[in-house]
ChimeraX commands (.cxc) that place a marker at each C-alpha (Angstrom):
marker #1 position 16.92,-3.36,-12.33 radius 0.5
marker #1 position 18.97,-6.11,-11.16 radius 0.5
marker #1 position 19.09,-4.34,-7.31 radius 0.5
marker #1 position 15.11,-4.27,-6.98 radius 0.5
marker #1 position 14.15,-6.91,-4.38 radius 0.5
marker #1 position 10.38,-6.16,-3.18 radius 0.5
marker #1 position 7.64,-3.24,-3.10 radius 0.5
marker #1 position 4.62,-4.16,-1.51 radius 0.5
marker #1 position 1.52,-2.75,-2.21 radius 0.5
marker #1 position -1.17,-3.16,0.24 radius 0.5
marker #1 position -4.75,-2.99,-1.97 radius 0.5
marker #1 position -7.94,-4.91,-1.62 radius 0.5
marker #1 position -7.72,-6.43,-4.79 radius 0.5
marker #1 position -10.57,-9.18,-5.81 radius 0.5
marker #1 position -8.48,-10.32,-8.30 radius 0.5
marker #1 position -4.70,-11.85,-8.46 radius 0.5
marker #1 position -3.44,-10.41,-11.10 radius 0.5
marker #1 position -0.71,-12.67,-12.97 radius 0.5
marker #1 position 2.69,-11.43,-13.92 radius 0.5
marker #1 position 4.67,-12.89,-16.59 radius 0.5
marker #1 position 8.01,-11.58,-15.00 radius 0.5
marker #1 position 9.72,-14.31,-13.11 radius 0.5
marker #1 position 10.55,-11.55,-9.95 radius 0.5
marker #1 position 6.97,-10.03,-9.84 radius 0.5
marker #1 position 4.13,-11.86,-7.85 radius 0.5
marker #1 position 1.11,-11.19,-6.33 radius 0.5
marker #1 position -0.06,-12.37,-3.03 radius 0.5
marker #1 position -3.41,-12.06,-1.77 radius 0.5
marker #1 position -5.18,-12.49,1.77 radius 0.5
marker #1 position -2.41,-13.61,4.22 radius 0.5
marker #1 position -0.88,-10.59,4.88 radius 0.5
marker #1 position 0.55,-10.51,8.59 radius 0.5
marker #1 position -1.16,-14.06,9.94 radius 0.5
marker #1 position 0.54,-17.64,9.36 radius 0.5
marker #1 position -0.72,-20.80,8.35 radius 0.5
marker #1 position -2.04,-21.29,11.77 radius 0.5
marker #1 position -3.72,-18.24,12.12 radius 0.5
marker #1 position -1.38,-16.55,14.35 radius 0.5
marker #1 position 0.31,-13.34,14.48 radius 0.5
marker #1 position 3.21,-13.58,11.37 radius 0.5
marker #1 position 5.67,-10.58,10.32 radius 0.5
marker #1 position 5.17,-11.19,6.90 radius 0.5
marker #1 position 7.45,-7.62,5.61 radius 0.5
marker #1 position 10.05,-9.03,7.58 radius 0.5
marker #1 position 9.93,-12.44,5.87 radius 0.5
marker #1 position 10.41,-11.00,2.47 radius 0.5
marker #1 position 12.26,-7.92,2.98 radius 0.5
marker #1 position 15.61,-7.43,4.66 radius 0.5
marker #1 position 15.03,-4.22,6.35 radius 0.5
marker #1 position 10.97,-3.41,5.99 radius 0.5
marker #1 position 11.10,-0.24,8.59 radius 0.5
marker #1 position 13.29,1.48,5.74 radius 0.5
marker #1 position 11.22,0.46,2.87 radius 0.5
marker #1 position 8.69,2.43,1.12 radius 0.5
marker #1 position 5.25,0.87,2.21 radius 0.5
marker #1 position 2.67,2.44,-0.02 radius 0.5
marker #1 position -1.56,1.35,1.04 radius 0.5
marker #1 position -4.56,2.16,-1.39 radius 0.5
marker #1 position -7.94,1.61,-0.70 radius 0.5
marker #1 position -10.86,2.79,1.77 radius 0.5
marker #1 position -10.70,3.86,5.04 radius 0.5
marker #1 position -12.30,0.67,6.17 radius 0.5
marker #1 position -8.74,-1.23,4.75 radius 0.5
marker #1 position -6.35,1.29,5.71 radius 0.5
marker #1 position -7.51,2.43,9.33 radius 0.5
marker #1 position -10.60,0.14,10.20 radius 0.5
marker #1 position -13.11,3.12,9.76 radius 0.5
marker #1 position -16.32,2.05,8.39 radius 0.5
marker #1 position -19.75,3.28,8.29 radius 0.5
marker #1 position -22.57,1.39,9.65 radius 0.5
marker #1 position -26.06,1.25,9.10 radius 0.5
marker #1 position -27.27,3.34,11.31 radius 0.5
marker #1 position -25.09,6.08,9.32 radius 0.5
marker #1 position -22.14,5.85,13.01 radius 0.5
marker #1 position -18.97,5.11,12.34 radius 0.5
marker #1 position -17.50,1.63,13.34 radius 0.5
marker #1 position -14.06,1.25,14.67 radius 0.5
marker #1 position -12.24,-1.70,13.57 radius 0.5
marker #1 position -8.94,-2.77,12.44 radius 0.5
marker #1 position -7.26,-1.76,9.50 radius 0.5
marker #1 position -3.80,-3.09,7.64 radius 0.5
marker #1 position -2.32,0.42,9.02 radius 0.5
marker #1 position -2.20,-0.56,12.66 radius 0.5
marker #1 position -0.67,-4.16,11.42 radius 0.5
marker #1 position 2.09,-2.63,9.35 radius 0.5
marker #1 position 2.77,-0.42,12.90 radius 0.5
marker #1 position 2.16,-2.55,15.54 radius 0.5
marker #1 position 3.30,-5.99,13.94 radius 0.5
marker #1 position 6.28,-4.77,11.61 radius 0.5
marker #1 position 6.97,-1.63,13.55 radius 0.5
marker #1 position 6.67,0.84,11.00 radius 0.5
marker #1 position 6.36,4.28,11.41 radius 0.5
marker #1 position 3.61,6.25,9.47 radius 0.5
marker #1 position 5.93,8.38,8.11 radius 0.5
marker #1 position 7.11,5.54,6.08 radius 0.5
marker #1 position 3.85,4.29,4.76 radius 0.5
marker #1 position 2.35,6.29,1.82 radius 0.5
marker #1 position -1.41,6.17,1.82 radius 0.5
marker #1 position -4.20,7.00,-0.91 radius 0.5
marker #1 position -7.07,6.92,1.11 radius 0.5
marker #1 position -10.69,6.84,0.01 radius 0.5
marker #1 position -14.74,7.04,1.08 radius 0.5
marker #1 position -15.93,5.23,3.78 radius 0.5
marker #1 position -17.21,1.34,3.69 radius 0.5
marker #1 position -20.49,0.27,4.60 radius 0.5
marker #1 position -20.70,-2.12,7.39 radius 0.5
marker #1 position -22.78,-5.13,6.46 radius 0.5
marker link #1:1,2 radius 0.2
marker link #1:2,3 radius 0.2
marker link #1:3,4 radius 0.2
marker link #1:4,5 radius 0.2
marker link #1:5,6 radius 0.2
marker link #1:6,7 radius 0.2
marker link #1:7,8 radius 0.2
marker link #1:8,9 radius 0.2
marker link #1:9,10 radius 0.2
marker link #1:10,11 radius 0.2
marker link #1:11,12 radius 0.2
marker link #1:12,13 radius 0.2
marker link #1:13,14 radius 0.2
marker link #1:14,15 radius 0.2
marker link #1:15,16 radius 0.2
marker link #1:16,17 radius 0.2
marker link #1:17,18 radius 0.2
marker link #1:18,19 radius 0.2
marker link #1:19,20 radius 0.2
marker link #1:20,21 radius 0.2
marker link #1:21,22 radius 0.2
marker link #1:22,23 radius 0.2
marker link #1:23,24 radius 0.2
marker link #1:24,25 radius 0.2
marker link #1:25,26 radius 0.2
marker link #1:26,27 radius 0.2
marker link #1:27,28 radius 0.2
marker link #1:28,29 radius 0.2
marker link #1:29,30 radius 0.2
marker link #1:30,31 radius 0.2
marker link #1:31,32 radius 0.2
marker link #1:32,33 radius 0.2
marker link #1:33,34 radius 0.2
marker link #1:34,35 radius 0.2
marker link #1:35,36 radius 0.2
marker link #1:36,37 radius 0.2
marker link #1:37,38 radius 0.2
marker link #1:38,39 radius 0.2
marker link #1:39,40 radius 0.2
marker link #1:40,41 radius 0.2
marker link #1:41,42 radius 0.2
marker link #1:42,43 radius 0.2
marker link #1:43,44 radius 0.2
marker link #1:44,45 radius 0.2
marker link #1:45,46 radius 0.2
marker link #1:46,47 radius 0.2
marker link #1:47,48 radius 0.2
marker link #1:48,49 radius 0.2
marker link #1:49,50 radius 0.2
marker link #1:50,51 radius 0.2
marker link #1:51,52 radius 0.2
marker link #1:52,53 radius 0.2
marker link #1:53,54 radius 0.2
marker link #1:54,55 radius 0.2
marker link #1:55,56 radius 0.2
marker link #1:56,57 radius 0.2
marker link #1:57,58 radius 0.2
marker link #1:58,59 radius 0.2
marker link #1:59,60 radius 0.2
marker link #1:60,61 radius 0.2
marker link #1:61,62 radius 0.2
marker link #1:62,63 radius 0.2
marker link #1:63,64 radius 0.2
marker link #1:64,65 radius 0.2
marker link #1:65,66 radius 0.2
marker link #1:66,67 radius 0.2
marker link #1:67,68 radius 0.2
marker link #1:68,69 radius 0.2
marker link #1:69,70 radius 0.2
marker link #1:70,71 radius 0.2
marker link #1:71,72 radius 0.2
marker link #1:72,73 radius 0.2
marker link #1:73,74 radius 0.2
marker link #1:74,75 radius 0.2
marker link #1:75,76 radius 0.2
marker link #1:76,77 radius 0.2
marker link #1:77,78 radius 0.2
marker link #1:78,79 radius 0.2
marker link #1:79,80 radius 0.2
marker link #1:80,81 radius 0.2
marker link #1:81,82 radius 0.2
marker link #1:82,83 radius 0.2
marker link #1:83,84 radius 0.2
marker link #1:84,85 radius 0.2
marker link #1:85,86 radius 0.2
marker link #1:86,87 radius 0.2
marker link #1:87,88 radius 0.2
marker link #1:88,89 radius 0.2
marker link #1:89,90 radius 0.2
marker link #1:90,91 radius 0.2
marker link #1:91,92 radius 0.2
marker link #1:92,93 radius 0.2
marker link #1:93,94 radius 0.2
marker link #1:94,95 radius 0.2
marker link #1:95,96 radius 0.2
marker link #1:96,97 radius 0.2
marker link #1:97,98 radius 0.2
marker link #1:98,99 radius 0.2
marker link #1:99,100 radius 0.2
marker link #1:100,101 radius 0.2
marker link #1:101,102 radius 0.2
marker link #1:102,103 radius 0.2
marker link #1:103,104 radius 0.2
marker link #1:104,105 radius 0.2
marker link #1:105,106 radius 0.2
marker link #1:106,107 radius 0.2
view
């Protein structure tokens, strides 16, 4: 597949997997901030046209939309890697793929 560039898959991962493959890598954490803590379009960095590519997310709704449950049993409002991949890259959600599931506990 000599025309594959990059698929990234957003998961919460605790683990970095290895890859013996000298085109696949895994990255971990940084994900839309720079060294310096400030905002960074990190699909644009690695991809040549990321509001065209396929972006797919897995994980809770706490990750994907910043929905989490506190505990008090109300739902929290936060931040989650969906409003990054819209607001910082300026994707539209029809192009991001999401497998969405239960809720996180706030701790």
């Amino acid at each position: 597949m000599e025309n594959f560039r990059v698929v990234f898959a957003f998961t919460r991962d605790t683990d970095i997997p290895a890859s013996d493959h000298p085109r696949v890598f895994f990255q971990k954490g940084r994900f839309f901030s720079d060294s310096g803590a400030g905002i960074e379009k990190t699909l644009s960095k690695y991809h040549d046209s990321p509001k065209s590519a396929f972006n797919p997310i897995c994980g809770s709704s706490g990750f994907i939309i910043g929905v989490t449950q506190g505990q008090d049993g109300k739902l929290v409002k936060g931040r989650g890697i969906m409003q990054n991949l819209m607001e910082v890259e300026g994707i539209v959600p029809e192009k991001i793929d999401k497998e969405q599931f239960y809720l996180d506990h706030a701790h």
